[in-house]
C-alpha positions as CSV (number, residue, x, y, z in Angstrom):
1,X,-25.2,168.2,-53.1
2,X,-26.8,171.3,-54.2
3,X,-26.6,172.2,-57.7
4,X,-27.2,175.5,-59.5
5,X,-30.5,176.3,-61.5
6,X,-31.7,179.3,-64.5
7,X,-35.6,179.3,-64.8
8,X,-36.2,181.5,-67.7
9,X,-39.4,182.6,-69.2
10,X,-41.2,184.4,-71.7
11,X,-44.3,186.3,-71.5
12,X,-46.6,188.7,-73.0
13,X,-46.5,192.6,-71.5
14,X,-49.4,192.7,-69.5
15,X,-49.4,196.0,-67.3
16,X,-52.6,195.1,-65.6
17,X,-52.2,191.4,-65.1
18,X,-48.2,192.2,-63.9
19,X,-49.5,194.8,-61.6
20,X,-51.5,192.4,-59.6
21,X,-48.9,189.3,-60.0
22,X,-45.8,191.3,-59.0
23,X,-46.3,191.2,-55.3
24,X,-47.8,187.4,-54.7
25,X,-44.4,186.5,-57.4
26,X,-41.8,188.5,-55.1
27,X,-43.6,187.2,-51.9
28,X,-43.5,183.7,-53.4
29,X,-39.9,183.7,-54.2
30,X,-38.9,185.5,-51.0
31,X,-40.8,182.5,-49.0
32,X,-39.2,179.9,-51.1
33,X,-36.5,181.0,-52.8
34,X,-33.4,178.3,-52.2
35,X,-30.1,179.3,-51.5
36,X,-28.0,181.7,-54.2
37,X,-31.0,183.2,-55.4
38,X,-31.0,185.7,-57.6
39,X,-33.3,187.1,-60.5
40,X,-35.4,189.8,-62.2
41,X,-37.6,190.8,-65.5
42,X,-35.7,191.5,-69.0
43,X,-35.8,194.9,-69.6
44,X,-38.5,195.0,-72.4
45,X,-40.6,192.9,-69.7
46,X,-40.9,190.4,-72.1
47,X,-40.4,188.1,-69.5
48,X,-37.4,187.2,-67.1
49,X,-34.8,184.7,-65.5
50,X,-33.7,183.6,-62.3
51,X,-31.3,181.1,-60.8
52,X,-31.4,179.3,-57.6
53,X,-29.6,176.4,-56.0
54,X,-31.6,172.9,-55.7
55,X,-31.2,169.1,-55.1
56,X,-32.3,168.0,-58.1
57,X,-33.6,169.3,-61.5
58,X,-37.4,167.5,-60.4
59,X,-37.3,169.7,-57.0
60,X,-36.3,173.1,-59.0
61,X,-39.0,172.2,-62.0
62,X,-41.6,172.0,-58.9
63,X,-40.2,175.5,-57.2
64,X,-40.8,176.9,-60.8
65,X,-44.3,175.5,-61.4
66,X,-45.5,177.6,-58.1
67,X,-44.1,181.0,-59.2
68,X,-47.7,182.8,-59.5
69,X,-46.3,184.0,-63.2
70,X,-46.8,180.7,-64.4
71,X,-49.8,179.5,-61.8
72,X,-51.6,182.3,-63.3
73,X,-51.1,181.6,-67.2
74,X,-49.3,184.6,-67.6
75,X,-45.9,183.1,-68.8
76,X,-46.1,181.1,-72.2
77,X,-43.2,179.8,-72.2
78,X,-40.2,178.4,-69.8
79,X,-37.9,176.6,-69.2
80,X,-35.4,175.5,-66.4
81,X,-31.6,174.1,-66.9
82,X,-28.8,173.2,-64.8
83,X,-26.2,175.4,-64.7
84,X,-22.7,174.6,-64.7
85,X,-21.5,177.6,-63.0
86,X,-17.5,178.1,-64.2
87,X,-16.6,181.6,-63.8
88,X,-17.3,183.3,-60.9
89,X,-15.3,186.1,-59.1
C-alpha cells in the first residue's frame, strides 16, 4: 500500500550553486518522482518541501538521498516524515 511522504529541507541561498542545481533537481524529480508528487522552494529560498507517495519510509529516505540538492551538499538540513493525509478536498 502506498503511503504519503513530506521531504523538507533547509539550505543556505546560494544564487550561483542553485543556478546550476535547479535543472539536474527538476530533471531528477521528473524521472523519479512517485505518484502524487508535488513540491517547490519556500519563498525566501531558504530551502523547500515536497511530498510524494512511497512503499515504505526506507524507499522514500533513498528517493530523497538522490535529489542533486542534497547529493551536492547544498542542503544542510532534512528531513522526511510520513504523512497522514486527513483533509483533502
Amino acid at each position: 500500500m502506498e503511503k504519503f511522504f513530506v521531504f523538507c529541507y533547509f539550505m543556505d541561498f546560494e544564487p550561483a550553486r542553485l543556478k546550476t542545481l535547479i535543472p539536474a533537481q527538476i530533471e531528477y524529480w521528473q524521472k523519479n518522482a512517485p505518484a502524487n508528487f508535488t513540491g517547490g522552494p519556500f519563498k525566501d529560498r531558504s530551502g523547500g518541501m515536497l511530498s510524494f507517495s512511497a512503499t515504505d519510509l526506507d524507499t522514500a529516505m533513498e528517493i530523497c538521498k538522490g535529489d542533486p540538492f542534497v547529493k551536492d551538499g547544498l542542503v544542510k538540513e532534512y528531513w522526511v516524515r510520513e504523512w497522514l493525509v486527513s483533509h483533502r478536498r
